[in-house]
Chimera marker file (.cmm) of the C-alpha trace (Angstrom):
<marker_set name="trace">
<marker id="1" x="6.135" y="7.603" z="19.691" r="1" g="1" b="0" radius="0.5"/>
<marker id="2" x="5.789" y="5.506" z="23.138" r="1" g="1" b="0" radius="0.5"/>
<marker id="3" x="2.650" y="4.086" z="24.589" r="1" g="1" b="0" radius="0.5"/>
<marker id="4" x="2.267" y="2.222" z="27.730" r="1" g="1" b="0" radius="0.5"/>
<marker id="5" x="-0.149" y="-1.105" z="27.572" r="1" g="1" b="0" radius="0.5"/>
<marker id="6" x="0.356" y="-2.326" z="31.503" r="1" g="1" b="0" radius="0.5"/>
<marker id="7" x="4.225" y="-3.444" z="31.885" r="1" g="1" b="0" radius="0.5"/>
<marker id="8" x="5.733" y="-3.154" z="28.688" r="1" g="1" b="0" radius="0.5"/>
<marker id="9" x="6.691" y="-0.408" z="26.785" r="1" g="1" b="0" radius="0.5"/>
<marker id="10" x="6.183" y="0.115" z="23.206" r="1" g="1" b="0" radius="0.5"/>
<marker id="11" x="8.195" y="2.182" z="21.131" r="1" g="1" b="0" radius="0.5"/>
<marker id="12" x="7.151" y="2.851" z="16.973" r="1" g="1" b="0" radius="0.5"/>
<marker id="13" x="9.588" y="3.802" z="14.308" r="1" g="1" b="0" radius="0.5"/>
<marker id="14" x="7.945" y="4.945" z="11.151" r="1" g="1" b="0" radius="0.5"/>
<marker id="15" x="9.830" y="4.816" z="8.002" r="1" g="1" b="0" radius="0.5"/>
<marker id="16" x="9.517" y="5.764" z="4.340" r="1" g="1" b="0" radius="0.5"/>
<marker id="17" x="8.622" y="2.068" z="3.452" r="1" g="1" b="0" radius="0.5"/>
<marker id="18" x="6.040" y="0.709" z="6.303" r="1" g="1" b="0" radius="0.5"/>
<marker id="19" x="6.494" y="0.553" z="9.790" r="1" g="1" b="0" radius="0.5"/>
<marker id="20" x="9.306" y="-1.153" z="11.744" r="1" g="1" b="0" radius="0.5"/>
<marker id="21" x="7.468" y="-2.015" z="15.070" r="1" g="1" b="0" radius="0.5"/>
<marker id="22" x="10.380" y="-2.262" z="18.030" r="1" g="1" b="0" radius="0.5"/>
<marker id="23" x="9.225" y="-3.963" z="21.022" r="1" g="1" b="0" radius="0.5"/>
<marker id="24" x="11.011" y="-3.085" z="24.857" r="1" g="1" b="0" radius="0.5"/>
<marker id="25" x="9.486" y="-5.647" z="27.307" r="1" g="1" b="0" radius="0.5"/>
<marker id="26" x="9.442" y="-5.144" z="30.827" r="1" g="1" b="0" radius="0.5"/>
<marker id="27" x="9.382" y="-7.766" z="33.011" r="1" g="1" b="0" radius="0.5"/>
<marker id="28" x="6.334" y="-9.289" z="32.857" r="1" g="1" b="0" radius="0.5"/>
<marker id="29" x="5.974" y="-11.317" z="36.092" r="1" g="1" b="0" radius="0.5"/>
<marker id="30" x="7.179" y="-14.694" z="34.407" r="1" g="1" b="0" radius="0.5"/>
<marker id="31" x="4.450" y="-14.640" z="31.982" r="1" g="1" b="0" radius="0.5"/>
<marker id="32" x="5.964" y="-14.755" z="28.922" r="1" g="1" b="0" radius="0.5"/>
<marker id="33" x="3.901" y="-12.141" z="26.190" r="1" g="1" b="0" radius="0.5"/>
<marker id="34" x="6.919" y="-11.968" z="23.809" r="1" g="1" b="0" radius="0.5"/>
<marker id="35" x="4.727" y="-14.367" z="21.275" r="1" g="1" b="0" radius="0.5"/>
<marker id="36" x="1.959" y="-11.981" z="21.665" r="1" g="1" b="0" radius="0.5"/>
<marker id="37" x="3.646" y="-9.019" z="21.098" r="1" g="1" b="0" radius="0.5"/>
<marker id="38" x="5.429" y="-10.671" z="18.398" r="1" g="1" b="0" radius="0.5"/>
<marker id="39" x="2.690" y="-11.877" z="16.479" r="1" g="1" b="0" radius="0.5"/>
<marker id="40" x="0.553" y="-7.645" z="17.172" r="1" g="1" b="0" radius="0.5"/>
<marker id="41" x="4.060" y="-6.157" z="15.513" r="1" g="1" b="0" radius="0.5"/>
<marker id="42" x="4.089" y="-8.812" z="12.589" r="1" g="1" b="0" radius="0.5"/>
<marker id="43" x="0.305" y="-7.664" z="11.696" r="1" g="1" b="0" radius="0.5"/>
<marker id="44" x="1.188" y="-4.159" z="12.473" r="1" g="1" b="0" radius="0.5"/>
<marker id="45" x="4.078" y="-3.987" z="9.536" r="1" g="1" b="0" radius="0.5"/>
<marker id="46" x="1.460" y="-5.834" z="7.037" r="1" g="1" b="0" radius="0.5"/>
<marker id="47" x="-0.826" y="-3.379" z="7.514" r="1" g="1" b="0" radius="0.5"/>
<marker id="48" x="1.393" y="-0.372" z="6.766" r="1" g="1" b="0" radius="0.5"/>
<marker id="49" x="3.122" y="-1.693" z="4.064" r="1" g="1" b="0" radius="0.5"/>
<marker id="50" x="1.229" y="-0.686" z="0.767" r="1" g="1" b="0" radius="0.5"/>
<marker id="51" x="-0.344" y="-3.062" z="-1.062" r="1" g="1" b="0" radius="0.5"/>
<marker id="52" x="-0.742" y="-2.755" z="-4.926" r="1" g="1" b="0" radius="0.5"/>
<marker id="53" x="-3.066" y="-4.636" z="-6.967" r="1" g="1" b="0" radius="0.5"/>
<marker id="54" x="-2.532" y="-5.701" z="-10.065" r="1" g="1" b="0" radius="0.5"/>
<marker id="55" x="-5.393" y="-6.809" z="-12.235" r="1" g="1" b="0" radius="0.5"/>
<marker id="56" x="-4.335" y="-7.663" z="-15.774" r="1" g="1" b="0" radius="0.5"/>
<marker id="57" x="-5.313" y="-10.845" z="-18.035" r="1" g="1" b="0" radius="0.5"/>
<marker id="58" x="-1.704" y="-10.821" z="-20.054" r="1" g="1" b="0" radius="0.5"/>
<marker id="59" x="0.592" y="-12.721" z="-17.260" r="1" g="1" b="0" radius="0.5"/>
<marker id="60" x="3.797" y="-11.447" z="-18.502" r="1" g="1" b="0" radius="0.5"/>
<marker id="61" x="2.170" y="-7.531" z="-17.543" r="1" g="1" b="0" radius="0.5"/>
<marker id="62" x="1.387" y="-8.855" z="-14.215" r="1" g="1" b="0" radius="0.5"/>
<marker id="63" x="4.561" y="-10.556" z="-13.276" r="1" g="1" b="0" radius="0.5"/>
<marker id="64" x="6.754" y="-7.467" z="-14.395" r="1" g="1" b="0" radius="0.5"/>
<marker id="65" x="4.075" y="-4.858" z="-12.627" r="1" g="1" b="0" radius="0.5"/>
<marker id="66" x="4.974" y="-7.734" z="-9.292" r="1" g="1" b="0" radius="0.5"/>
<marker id="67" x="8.568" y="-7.431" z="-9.454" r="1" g="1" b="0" radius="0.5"/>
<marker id="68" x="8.317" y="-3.856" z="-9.644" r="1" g="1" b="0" radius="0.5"/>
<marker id="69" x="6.410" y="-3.106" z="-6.712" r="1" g="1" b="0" radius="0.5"/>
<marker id="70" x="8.239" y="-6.121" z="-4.416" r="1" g="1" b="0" radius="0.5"/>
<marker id="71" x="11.624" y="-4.230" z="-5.682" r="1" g="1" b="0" radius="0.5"/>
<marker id="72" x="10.116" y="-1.154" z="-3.432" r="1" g="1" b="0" radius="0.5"/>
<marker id="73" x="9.063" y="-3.018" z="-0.580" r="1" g="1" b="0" radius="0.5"/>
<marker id="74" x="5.484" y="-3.157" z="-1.335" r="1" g="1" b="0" radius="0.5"/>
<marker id="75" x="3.305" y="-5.957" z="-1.253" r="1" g="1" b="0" radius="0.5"/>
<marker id="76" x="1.893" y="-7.436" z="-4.905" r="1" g="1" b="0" radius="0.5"/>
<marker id="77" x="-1.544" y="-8.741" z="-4.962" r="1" g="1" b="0" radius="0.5"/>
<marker id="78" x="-1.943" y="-10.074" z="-8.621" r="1" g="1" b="0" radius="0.5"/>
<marker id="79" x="-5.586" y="-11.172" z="-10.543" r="1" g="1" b="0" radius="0.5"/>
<marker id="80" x="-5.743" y="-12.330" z="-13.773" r="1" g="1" b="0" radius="0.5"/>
<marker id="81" x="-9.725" y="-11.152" z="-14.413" r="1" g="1" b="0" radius="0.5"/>
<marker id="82" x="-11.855" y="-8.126" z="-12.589" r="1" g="1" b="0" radius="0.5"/>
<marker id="83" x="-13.810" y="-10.641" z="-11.160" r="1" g="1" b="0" radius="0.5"/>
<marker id="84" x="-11.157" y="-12.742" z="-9.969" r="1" g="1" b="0" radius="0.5"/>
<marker id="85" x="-10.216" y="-9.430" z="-7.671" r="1" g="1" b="0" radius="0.5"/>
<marker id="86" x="-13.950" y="-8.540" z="-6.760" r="1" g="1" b="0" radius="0.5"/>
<marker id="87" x="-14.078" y="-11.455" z="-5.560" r="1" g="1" b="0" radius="0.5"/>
<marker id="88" x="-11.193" y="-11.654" z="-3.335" r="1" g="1" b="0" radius="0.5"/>
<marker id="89" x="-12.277" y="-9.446" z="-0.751" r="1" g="1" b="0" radius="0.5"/>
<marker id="90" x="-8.892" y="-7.627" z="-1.044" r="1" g="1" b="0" radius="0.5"/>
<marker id="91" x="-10.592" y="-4.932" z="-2.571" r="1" g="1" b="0" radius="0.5"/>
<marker id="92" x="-11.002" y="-3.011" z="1.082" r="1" g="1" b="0" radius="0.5"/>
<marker id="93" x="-7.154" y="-3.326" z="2.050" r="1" g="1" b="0" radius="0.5"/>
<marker id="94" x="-5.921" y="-2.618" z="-1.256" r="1" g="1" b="0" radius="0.5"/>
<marker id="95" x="-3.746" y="1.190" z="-0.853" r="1" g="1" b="0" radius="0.5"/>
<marker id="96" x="-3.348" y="1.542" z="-4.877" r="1" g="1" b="0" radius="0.5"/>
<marker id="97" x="-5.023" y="-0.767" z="-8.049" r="1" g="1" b="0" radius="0.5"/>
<marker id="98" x="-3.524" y="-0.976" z="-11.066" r="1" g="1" b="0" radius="0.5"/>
<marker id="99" x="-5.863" y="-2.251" z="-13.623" r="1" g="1" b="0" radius="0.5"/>
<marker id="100" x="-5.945" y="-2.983" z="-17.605" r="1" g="1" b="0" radius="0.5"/>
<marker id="101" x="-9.112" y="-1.527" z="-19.400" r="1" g="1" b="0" radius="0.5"/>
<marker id="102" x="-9.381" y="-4.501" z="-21.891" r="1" g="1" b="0" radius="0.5"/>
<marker id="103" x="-10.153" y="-7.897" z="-20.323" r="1" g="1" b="0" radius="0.5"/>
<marker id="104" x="-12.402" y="-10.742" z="-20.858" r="1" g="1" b="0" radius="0.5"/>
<marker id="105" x="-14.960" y="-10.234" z="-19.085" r="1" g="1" b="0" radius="0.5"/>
<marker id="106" x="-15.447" y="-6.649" z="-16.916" r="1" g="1" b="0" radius="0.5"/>
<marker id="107" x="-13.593" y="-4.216" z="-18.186" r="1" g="1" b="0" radius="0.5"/>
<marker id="108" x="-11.269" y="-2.428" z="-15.737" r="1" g="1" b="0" radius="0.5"/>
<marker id="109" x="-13.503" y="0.532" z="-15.768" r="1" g="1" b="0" radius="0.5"/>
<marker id="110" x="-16.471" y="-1.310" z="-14.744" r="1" g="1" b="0" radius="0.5"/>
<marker id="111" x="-14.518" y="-2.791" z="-12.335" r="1" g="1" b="0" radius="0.5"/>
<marker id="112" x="-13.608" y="0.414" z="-10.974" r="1" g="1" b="0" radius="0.5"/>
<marker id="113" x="-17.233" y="1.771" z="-11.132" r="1" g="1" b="0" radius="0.5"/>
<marker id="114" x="-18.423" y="-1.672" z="-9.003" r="1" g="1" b="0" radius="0.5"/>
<marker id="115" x="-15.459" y="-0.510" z="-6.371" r="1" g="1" b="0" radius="0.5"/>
<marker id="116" x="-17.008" y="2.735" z="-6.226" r="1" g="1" b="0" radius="0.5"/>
<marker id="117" x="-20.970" y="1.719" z="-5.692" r="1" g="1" b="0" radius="0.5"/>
<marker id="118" x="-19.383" y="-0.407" z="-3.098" r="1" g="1" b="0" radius="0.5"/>
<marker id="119" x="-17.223" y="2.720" z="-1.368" r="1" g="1" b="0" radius="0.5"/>
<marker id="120" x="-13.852" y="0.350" z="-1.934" r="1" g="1" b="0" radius="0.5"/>
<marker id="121" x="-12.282" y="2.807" z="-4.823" r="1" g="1" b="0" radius="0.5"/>
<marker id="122" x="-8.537" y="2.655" z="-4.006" r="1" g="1" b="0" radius="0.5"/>
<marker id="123" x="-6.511" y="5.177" z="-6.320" r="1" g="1" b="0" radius="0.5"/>
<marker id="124" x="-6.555" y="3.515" z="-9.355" r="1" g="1" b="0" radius="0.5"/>
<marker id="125" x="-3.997" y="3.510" z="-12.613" r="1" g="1" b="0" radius="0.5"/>
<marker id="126" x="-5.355" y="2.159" z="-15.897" r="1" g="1" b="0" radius="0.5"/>
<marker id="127" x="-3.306" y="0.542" z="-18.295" r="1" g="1" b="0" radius="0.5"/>
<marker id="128" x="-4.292" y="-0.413" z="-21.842" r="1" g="1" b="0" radius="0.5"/>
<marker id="129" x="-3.001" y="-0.954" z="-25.452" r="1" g="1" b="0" radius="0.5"/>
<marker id="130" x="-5.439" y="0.928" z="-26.693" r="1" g="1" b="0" radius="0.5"/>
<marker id="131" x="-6.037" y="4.376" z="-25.809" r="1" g="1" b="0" radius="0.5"/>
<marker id="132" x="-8.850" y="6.367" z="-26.927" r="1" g="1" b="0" radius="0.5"/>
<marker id="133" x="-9.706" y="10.085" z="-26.007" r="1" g="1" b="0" radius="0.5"/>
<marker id="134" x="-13.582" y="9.252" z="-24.890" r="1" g="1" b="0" radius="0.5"/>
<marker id="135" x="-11.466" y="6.422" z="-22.677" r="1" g="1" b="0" radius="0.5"/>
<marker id="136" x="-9.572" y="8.859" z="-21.482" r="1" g="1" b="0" radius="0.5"/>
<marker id="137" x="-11.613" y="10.953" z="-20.661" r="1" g="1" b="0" radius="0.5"/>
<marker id="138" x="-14.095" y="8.341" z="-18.695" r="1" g="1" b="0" radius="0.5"/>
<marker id="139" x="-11.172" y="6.685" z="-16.935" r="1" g="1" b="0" radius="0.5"/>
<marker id="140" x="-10.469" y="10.459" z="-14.963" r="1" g="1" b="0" radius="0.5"/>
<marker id="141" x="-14.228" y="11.405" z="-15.178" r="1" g="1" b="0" radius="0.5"/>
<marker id="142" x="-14.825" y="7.759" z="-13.168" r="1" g="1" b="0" radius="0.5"/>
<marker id="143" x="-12.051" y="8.728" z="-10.678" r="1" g="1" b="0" radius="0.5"/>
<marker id="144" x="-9.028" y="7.345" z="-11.828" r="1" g="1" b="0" radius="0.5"/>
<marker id="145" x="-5.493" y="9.147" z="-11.636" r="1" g="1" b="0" radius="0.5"/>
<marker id="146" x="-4.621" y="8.096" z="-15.161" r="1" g="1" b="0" radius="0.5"/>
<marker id="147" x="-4.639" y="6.518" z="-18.288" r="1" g="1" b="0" radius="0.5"/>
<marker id="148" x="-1.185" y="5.213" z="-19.407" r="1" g="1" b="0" radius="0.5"/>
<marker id="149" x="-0.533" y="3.540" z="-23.115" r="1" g="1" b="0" radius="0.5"/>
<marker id="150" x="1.426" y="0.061" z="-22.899" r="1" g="1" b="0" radius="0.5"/>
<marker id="151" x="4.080" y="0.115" z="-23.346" r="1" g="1" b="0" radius="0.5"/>
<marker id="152" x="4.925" y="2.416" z="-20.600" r="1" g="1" b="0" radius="0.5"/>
<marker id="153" x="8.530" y="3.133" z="-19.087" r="1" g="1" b="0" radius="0.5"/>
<marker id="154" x="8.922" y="1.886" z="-15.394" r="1" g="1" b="0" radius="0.5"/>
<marker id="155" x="9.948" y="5.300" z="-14.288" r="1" g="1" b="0" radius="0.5"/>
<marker id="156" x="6.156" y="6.194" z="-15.591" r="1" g="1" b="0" radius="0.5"/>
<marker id="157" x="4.375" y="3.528" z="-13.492" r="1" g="1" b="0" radius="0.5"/>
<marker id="158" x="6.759" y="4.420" z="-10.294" r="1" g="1" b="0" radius="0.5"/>
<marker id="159" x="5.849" y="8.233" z="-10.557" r="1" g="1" b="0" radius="0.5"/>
<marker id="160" x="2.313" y="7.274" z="-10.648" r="1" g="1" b="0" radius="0.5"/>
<marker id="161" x="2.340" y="4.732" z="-7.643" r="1" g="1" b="0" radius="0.5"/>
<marker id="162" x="4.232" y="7.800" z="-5.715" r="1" g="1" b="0" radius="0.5"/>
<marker id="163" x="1.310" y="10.026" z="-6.191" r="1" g="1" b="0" radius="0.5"/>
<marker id="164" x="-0.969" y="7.390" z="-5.231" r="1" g="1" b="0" radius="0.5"/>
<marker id="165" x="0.455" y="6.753" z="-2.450" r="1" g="1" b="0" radius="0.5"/>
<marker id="166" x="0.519" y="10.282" z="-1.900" r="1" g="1" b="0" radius="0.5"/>
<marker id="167" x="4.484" y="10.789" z="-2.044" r="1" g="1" b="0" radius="0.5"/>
<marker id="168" x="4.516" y="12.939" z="-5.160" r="1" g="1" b="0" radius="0.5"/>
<link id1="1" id2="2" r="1" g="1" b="0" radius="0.2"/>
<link id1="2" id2="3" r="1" g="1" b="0" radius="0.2"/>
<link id1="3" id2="4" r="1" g="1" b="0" radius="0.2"/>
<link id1="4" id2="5" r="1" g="1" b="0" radius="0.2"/>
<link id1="5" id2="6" r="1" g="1" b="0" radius="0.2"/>
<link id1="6" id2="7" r="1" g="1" b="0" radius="0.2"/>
<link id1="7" id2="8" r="1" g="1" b="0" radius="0.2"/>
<link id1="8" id2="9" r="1" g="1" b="0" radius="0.2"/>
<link id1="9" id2="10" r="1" g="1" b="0" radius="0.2"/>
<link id1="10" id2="11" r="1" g="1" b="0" radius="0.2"/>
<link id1="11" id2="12" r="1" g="1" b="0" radius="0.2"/>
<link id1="12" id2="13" r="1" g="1" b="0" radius="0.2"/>
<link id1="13" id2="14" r="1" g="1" b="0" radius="0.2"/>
<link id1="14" id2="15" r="1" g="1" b="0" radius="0.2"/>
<link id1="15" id2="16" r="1" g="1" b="0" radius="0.2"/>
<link id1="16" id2="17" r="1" g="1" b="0" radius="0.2"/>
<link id1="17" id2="18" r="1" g="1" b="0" radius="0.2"/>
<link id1="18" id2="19" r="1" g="1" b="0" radius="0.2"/>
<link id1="19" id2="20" r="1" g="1" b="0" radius="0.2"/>
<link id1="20" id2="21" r="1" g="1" b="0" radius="0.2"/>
<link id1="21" id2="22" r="1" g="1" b="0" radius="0.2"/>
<link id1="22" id2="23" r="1" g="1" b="0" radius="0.2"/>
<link id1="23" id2="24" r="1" g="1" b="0" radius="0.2"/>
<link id1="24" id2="25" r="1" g="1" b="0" radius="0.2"/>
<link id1="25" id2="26" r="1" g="1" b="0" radius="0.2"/>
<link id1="26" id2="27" r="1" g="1" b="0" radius="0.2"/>
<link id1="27" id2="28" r="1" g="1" b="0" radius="0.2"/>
<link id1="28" id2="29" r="1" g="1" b="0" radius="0.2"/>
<link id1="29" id2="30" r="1" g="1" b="0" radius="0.2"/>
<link id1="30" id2="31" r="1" g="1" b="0" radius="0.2"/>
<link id1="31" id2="32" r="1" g="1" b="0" radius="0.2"/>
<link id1="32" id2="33" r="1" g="1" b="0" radius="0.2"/>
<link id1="33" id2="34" r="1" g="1" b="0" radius="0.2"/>
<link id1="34" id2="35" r="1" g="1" b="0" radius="0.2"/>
<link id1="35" id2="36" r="1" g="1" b="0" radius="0.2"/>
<link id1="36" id2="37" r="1" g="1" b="0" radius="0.2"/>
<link id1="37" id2="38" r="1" g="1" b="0" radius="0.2"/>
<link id1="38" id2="39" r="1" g="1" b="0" radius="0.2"/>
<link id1="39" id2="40" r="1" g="1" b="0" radius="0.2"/>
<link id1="40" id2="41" r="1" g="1" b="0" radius="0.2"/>
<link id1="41" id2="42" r="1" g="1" b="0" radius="0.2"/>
<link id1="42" id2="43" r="1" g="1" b="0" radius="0.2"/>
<link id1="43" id2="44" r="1" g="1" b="0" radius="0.2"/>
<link id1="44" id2="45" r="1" g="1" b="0" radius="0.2"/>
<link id1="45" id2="46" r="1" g="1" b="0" radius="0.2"/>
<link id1="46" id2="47" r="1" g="1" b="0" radius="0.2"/>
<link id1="47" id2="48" r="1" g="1" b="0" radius="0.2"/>
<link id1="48" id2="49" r="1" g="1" b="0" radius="0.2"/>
<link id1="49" id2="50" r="1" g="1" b="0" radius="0.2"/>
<link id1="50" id2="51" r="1" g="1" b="0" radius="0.2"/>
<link id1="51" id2="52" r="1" g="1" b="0" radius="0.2"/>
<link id1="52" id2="53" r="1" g="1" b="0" radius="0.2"/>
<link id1="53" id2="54" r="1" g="1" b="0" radius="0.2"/>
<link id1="54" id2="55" r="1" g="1" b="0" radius="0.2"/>
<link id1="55" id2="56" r="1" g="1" b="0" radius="0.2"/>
<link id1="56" id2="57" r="1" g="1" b="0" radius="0.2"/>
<link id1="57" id2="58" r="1" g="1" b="0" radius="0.2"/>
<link id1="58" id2="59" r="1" g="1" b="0" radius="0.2"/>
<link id1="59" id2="60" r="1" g="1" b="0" radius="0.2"/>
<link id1="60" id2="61" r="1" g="1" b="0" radius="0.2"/>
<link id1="61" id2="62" r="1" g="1" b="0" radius="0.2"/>
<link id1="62" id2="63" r="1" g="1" b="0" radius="0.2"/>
<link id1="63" id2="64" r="1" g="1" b="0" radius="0.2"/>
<link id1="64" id2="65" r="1" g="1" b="0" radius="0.2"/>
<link id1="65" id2="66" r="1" g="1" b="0" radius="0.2"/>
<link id1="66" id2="67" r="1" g="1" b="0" radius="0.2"/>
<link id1="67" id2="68" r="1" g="1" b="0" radius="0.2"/>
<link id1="68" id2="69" r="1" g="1" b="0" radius="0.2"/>
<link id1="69" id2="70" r="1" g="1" b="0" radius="0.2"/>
<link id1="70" id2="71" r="1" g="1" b="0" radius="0.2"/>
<link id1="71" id2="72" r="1" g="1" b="0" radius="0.2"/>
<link id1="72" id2="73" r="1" g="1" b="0" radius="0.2"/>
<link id1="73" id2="74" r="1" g="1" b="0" radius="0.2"/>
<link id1="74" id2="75" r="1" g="1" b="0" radius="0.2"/>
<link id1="75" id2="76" r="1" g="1" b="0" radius="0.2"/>
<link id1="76" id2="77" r="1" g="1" b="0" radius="0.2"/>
<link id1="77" id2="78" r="1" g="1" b="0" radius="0.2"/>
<link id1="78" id2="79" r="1" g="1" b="0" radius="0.2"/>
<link id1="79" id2="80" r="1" g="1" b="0" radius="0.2"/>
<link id1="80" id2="81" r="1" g="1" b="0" radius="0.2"/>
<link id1="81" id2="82" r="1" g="1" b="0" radius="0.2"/>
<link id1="82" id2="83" r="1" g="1" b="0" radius="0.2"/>
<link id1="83" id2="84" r="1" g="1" b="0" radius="0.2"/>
<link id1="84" id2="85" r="1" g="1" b="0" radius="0.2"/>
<link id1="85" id2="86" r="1" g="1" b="0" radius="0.2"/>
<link id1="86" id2="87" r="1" g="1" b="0" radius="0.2"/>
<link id1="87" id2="88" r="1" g="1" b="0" radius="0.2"/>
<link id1="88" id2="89" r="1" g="1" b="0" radius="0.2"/>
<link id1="89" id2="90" r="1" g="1" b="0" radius="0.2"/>
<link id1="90" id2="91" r="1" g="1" b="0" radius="0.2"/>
<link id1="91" id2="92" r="1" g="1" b="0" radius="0.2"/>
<link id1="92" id2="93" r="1" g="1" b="0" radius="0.2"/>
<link id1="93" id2="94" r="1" g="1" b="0" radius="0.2"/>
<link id1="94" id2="95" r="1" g="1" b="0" radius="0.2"/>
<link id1="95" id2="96" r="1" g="1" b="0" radius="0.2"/>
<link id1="96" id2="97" r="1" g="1" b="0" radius="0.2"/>
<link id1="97" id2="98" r="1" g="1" b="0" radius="0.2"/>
<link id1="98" id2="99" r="1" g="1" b="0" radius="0.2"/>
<link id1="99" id2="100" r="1" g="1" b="0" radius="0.2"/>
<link id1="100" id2="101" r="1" g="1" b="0" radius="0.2"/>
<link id1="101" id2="102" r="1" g="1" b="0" radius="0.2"/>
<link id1="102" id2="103" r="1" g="1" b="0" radius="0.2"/>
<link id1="103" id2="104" r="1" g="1" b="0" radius="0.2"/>
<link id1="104" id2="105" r="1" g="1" b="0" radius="0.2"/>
<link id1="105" id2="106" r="1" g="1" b="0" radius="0.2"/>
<link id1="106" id2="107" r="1" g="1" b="0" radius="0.2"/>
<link id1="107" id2="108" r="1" g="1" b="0" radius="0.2"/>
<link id1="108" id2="109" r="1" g="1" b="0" radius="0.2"/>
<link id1="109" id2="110" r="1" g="1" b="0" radius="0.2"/>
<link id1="110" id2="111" r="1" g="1" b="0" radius="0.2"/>
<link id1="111" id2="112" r="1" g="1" b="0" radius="0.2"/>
<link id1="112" id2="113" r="1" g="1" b="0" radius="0.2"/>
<link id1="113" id2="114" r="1" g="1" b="0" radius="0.2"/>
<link id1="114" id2="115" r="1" g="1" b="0" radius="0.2"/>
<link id1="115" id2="116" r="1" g="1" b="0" radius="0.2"/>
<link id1="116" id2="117" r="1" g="1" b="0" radius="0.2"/>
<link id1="117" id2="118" r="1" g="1" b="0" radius="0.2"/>
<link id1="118" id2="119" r="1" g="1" b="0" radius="0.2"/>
<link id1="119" id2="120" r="1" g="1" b="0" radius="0.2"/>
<link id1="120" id2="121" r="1" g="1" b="0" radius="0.2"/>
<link id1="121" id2="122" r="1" g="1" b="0" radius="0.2"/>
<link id1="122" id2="123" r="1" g="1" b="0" radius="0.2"/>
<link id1="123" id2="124" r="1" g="1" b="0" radius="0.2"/>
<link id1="124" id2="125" r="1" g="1" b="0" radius="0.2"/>
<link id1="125" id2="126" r="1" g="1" b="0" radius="0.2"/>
<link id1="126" id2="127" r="1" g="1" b="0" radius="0.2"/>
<link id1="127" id2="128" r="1" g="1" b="0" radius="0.2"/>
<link id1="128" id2="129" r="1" g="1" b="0" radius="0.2"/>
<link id1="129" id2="130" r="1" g="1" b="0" radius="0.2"/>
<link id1="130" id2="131" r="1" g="1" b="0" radius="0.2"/>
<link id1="131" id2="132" r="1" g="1" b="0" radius="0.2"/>
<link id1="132" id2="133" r="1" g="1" b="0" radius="0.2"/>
<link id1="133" id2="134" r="1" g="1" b="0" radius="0.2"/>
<link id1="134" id2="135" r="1" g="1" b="0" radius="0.2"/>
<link id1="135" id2="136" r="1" g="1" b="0" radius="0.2"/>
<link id1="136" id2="137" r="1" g="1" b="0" radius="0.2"/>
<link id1="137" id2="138" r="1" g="1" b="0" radius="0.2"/>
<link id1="138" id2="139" r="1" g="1" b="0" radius="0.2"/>
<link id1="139" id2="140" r="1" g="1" b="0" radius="0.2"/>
<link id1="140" id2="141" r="1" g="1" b="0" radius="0.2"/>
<link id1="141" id2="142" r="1" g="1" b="0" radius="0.2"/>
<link id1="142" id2="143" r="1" g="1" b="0" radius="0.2"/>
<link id1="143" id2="144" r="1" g="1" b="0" radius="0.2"/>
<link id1="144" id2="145" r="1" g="1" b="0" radius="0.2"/>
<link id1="145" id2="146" r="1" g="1" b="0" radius="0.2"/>
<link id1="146" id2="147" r="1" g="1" b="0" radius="0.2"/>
<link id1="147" id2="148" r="1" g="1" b="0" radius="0.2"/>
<link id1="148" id2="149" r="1" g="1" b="0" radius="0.2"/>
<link id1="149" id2="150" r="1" g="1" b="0" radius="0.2"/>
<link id1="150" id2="151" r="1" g="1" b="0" radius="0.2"/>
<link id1="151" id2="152" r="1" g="1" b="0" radius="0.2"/>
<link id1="152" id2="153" r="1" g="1" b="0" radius="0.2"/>
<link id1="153" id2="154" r="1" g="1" b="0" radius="0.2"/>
<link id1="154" id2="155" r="1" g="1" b="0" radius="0.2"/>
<link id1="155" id2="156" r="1" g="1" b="0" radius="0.2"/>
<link id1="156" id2="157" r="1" g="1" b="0" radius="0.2"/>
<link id1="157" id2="158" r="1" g="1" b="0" radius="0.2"/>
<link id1="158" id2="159" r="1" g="1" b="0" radius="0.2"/>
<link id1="159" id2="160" r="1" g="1" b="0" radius="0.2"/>
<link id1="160" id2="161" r="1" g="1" b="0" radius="0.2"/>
<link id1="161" id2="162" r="1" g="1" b="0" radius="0.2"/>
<link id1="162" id2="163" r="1" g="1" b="0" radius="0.2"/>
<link id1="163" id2="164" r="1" g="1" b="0" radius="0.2"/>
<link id1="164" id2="165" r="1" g="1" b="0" radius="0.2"/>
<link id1="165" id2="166" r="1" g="1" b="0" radius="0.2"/>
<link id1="166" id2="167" r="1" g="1" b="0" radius="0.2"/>
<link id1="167" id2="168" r="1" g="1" b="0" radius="0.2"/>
</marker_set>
């Protein structure tokens, strides 16, 4: 796709894994824009590169769930409590959430219900140890796309963050 903005030329390439924004300058009658364009196509690519959340209290979960997502090109946004990521304000520009149930504190689904008063649901995977049918079934009644038992295989969690992201 091109668009003109005054002299220069802009030309977007849209891949699988965010956006690679490729910048043609025109002469710009020795003003140099080349910073400003720079610095629109840096905050162009952060924008449409996912970004997963990750809100668990158990560290080790969080840094594996990290290097997961970072392996794909995705961005990791990790919280140790629910209100440690209600209050980060990342709650808006977060594309997928993946939250434990059992925490000190909120639990993950009230979490989850607080994102949803506030309009700020993102699609949202529980995790937990402890899986009950009634939890179950108010994790997907709530809104979320599922309920998976830890331990969980990585191809399990990757399947999932495809269909959140919407590439089944």
């Amino acid at each position: 796709m091109h668009t003109w903005f005054g002299s220069h030329i802009h030309s977007y390439h849209f891949t699988g894994r965010g956006c690679k924004l490729i910048c043609k300058l025109k002469e710009a009658r020795g003003i140099d824009r080349t910073s400003l364009l720079r610095r629109e196509a840096e905050g162009r690519i952060l924008q449409t590169t996912p970004v997963i959340s990750i809100v668990d209290d158990d560290k080790a979960v969080r840094l594996a769930l990290g290097s997961l997502i970072r392996s794909f090109g995705w961005q990791a946004h990790m919280y140790e409590s629910a209100e440690e990521f209600l209050s980060s304000g990342q709650a808006a520009h977060t594309t997928c959430l993946i939250s434990d149930i059992r925490m000190s504190g909120m639990s993950g689904i009230e979490m989850h219900e607080s994102l949803r008063a506030q309009g700020h649901a993102p699609p949202t995977i529980f995790i937990t140890a402890y899986p009950t049918p009634s939890l179950q079934a108010k994790a997907v009644s709530n809104g979320a796309l599922v309920l998976l038992q830890k331990p969980y295989q990585p191809g399990v969690i990757t399947h999932w963050l495809s269909v959140a992201l919407g590439n089944p």
